[in-house]
C-alpha positions as CSV (number, residue, x, y, z in Angstrom):
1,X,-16.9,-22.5,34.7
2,X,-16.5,-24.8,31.6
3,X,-18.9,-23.0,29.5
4,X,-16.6,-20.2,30.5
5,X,-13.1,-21.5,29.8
6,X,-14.5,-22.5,26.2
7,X,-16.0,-18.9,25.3
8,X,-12.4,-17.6,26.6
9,X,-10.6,-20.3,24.2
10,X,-12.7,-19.9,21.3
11,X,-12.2,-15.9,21.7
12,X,-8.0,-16.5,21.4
13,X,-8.3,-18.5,18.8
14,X,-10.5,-15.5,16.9
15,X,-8.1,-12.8,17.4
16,X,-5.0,-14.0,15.6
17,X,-7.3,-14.8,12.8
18,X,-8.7,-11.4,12.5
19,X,-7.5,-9.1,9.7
20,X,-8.9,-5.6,9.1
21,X,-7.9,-3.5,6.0
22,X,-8.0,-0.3,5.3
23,X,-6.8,2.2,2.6
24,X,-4.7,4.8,4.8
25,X,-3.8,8.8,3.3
26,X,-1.3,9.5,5.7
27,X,2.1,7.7,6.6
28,X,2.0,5.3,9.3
29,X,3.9,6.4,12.4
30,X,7.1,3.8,13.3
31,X,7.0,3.1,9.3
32,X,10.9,3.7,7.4
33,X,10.7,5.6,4.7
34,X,13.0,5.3,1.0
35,X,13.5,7.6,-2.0
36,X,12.9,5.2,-5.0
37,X,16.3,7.2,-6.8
38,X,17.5,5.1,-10.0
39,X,19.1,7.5,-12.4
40,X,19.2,11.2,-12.1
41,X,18.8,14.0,-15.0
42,X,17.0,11.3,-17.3
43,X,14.4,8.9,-17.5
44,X,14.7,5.5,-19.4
45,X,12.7,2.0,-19.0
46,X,13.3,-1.8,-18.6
47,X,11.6,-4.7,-17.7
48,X,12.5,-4.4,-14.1
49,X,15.0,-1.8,-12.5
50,X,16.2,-1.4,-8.9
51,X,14.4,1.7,-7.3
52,X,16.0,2.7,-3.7
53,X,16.9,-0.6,-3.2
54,X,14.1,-2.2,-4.0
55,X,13.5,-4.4,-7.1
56,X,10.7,-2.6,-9.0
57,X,9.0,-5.2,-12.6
58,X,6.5,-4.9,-15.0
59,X,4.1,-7.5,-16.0
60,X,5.7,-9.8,-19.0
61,X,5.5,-7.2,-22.5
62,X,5.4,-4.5,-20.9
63,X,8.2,-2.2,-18.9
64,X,9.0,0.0,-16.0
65,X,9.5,3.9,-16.7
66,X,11.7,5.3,-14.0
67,X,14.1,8.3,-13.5
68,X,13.9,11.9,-12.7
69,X,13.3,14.4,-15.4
70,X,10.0,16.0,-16.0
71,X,7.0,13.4,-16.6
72,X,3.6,15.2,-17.2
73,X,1.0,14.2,-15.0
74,X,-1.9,16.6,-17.5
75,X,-4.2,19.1,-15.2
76,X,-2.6,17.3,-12.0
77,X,0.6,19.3,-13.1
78,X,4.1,17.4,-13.5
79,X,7.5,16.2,-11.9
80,X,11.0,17.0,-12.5
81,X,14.2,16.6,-10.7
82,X,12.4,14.1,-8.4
83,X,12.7,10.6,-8.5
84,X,9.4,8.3,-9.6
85,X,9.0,5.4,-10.5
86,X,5.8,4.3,-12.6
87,X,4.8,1.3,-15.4
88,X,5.4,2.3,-18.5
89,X,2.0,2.7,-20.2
90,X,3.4,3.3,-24.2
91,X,4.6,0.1,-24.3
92,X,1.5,-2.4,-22.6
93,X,0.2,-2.6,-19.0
94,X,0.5,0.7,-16.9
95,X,2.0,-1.3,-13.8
96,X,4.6,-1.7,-11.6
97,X,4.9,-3.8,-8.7
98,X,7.3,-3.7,-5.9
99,X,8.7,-6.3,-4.4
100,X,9.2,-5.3,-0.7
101,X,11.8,-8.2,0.1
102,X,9.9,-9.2,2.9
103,X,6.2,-9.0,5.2
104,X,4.6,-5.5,5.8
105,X,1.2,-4.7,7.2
106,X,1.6,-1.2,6.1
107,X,2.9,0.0,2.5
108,X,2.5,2.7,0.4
109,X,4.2,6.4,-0.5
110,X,4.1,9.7,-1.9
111,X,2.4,9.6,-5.7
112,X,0.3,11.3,-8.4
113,X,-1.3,10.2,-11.7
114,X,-2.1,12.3,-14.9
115,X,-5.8,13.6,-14.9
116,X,-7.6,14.7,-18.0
117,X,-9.2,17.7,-16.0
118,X,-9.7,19.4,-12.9
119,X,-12.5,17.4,-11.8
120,X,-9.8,14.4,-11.1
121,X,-11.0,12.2,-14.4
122,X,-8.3,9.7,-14.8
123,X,-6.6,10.4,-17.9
124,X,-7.6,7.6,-20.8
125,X,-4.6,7.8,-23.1
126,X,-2.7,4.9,-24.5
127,X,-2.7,1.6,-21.8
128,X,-4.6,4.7,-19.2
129,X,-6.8,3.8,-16.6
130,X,-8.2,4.2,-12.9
131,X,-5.0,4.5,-10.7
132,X,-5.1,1.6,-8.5
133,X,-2.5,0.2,-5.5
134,X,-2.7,-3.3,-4.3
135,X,-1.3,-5.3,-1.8
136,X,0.0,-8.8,-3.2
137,X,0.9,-11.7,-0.9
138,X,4.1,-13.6,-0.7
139,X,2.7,-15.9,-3.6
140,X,3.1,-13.0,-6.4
141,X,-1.0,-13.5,-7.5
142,X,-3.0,-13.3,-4.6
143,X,-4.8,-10.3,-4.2
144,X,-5.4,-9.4,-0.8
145,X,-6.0,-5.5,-0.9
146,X,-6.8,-3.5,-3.8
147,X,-8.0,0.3,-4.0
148,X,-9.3,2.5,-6.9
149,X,-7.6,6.0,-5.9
150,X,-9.9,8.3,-7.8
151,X,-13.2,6.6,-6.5
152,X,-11.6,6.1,-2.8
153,X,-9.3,8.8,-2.1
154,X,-8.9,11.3,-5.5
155,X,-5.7,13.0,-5.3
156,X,-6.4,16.6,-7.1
157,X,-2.9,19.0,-7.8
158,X,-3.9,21.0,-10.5
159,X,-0.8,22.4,-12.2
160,X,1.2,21.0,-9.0
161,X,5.2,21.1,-9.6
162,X,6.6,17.7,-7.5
163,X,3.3,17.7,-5.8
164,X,1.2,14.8,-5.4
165,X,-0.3,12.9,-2.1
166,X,0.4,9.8,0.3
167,X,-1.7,6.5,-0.7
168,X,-1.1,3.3,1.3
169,X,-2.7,-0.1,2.6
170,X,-2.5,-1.1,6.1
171,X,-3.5,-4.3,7.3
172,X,-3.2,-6.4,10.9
173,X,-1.2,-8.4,9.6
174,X,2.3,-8.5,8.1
175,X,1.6,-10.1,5.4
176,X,1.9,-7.7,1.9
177,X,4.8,-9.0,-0.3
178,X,4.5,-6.7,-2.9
179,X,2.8,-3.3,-3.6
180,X,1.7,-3.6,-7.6
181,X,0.4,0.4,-8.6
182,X,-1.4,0.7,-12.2
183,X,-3.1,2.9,-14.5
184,X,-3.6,6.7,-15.2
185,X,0.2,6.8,-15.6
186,X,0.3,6.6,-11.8
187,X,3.6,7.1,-10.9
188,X,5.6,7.0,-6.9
189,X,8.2,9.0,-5.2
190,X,9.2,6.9,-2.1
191,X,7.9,4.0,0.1
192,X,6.9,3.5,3.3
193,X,7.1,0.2,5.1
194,X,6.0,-1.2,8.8
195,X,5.3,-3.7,10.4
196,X,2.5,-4.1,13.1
197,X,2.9,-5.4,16.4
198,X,1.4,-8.5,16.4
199,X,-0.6,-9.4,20.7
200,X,2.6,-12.3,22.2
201,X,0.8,-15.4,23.6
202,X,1.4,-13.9,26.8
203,X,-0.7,-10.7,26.0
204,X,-3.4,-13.2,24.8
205,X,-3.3,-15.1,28.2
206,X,-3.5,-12.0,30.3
207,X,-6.9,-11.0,28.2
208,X,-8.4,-14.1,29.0
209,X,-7.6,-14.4,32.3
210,X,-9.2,-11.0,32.9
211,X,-12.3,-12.0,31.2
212,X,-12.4,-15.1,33.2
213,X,-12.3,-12.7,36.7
214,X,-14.7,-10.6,35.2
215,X,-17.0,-12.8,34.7
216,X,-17.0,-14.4,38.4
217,X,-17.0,-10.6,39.5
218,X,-20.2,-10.8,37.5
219,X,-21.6,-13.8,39.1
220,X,-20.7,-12.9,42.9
221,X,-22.7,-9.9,42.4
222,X,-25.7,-11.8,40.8
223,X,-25.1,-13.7,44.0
């Protein structure tokens, strides 16, 4: 019965402590959704800007490139007259990071990056580079995600108008702080945020009490 109780114990302390990962292509059900608008019929860039009401800053020299006229994604086709947001790759770093103003175990949105040909090469110009999203924690440094799109999940719109493809992180915890996107002049349309249901105590109590019965179910038959 002891030996039992322990195996039970040792098991709830495990599954709070477990945390899978994954890179996700669709939008998480229960997630909200926002339009990352800024300014409309231009484009400009800053050091940080406020996209959809979320604060949106580049690393230090370099700037964020945001607005809504036409920005040319090469053979993966362009957007105009849709808000993105994207780091501004002219002037340093090609990043961006979002700071989600709070704990997520799911981020990510609707984006595209310039490609130097059909194939889905990332595009190599000035500051270019794989597209990559990350999830940063709470700390601003830590790492605890990250995900080369054209190796992992290539998004290919050759010639697309507005078109492009939903890239996130999900993890099983809430724990993501900020979503930092880089390279290939990879730019985003909206985010999507949620946060997963994390098992009560009580949940965690029933579990073990049910693998406690099981297991004298197990013995009386033995018996």
């Amino acid at each position: 019965m002891k030996k039992i109780l322990l195996i039970v114990a040792s098991f709830l302390l495990v599954i709070p402590a477990m945390v899978q990962a994954t890179l996700i292509t669709t939008a998480p059900s229960g997630g909200t959704t926002t339009v990352l608008t800024t300014v409309t019929g231009t484009w400009s860039s800053a050091s940080s800007v406020v996209a959809g009401g979320f604060s949106v800053f580049a690393p230090s020299g370099s700037e964020v490139w945001y607005g809504d006229s036409s920005y040319g994604l090469v053979d993966n086709g362009s957007w105009s007259n849709f808000a993105w947001v994207g780091g501004y790759c002219y002037s340093g770093a090609c990043t961006a990071t979002i700071d989600l103003g709070g704990l997520y175990s799911d981020v990510g949105g609707f984006m595209n990056y310039a490609v130097a040909d059909s194939d889905g090469t990332p595009y190599q110009g000035s500051a270019g580079s794989n597209p990559i999203i990350e999830a940063i924690a709470a700390d601003t440094t830590t790492v605890l995600e990250s995900y080369d799109l054209f190796t992992a999940a290539l998004i290919s719109t050759p010639g697309g108008s507005n078109d492009g493809a939903f890239r996130g992180i999900s993890r099983s915890t809430a724990d993501i702080a900020y979503l930092r996107f880089s390279g290939s002049y990879l730019i985003m349309h909206d985010l999507t945020l949620r946060q997963a249901s994390v098992p009560e105590p009580a949940t965690l109590l029933l579990l073990g009490s049910g693998l406690v019965g099981l297991s004298f179910i197990r013995r009386k038959i033995k018996a």
